[in-house]
C-alpha positions as CSV (number, residue, x, y, z in Angstrom):
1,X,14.1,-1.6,13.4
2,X,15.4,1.3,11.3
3,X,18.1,1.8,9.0
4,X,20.5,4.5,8.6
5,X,22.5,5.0,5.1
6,X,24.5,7.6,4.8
7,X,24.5,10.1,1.9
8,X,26.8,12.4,0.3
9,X,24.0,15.3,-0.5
10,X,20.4,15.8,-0.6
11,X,19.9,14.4,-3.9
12,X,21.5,11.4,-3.8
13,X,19.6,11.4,-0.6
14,X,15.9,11.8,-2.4
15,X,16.9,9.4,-5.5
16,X,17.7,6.9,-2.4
17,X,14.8,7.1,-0.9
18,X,12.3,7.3,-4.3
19,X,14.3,4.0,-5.6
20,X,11.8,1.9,-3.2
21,X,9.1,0.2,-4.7
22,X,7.3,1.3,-1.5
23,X,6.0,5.0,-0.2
24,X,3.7,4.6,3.2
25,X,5.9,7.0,4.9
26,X,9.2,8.4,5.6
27,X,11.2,10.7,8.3
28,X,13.4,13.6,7.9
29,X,15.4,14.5,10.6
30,X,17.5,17.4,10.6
31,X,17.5,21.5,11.8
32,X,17.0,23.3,9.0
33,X,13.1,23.4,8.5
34,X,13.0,25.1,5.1
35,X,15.4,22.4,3.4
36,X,13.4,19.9,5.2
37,X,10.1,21.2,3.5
38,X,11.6,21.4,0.0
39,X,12.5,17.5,0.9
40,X,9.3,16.4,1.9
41,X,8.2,17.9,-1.4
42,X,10.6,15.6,-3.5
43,X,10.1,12.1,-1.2
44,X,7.7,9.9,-2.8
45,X,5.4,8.5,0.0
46,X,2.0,9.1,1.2
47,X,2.9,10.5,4.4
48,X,6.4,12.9,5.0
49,X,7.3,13.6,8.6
50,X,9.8,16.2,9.8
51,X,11.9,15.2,13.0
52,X,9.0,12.9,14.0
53,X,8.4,9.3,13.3
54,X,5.7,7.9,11.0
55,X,2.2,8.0,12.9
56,X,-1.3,7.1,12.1
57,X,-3.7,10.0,13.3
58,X,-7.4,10.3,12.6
59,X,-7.2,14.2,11.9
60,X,-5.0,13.0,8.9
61,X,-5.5,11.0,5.9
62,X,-3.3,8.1,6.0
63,X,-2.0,6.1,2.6
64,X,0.4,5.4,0.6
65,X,1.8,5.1,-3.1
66,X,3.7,2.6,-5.0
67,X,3.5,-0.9,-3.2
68,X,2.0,0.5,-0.4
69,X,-1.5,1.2,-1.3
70,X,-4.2,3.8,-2.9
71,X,-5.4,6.4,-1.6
72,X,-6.4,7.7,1.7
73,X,-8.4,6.5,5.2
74,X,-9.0,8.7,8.4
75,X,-10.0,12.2,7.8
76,X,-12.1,14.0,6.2
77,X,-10.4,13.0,2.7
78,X,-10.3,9.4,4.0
79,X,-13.9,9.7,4.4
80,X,-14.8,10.4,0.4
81,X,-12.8,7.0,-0.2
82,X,-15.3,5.2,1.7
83,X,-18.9,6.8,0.1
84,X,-20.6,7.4,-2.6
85,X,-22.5,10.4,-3.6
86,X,-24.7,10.8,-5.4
87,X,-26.6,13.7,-6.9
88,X,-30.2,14.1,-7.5
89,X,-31.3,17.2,-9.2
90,X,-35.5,18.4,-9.3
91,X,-36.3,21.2,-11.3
């Protein structure tokens, strides 16, 4: 299930969506890739699709803010969240 509110401009648009106590992911759907980018920037969520759906993808690091978790799993920078290094220095 999805919802759909409708907005009168972008900004009311991003204070919408960053009024949620969640951030996991979110979609942007619309044409015009460069205003899409300079959203994605302002959305609060771990994860900021254009035109496609929220997906879990082991080449990306997966997470969210707010309510909906610390940082990230899968990927490389998923990897660091999981280990811990160490250093150990001879001289």
């Amino acid at each position: 299930m999805a919802s759909v509110i409708r907005v009168s401009n972008d900004e009311e648009a991003i204070r919408l969506a960053n009024t949620t106590s969640y951030g996991l992911g979110a979609s942007l759907w619309t044409q015009d890739l460069s205003k899409a980018e300079s959203l994605a920037a302002q959305v609060e969520a771990g994860s900021v699709f254009i035109n496609a759906l929220v997906k879990s993808d082991p080449k990306l690091p997966f997470g969210g803010i707010k309510k909906s978790g610390f940082g990230r799993e899968l990927s490389s920078a998923g990897m660091r969240e999981f280990i811990n290094m160490k250093t150990v220095w001879i001289g």
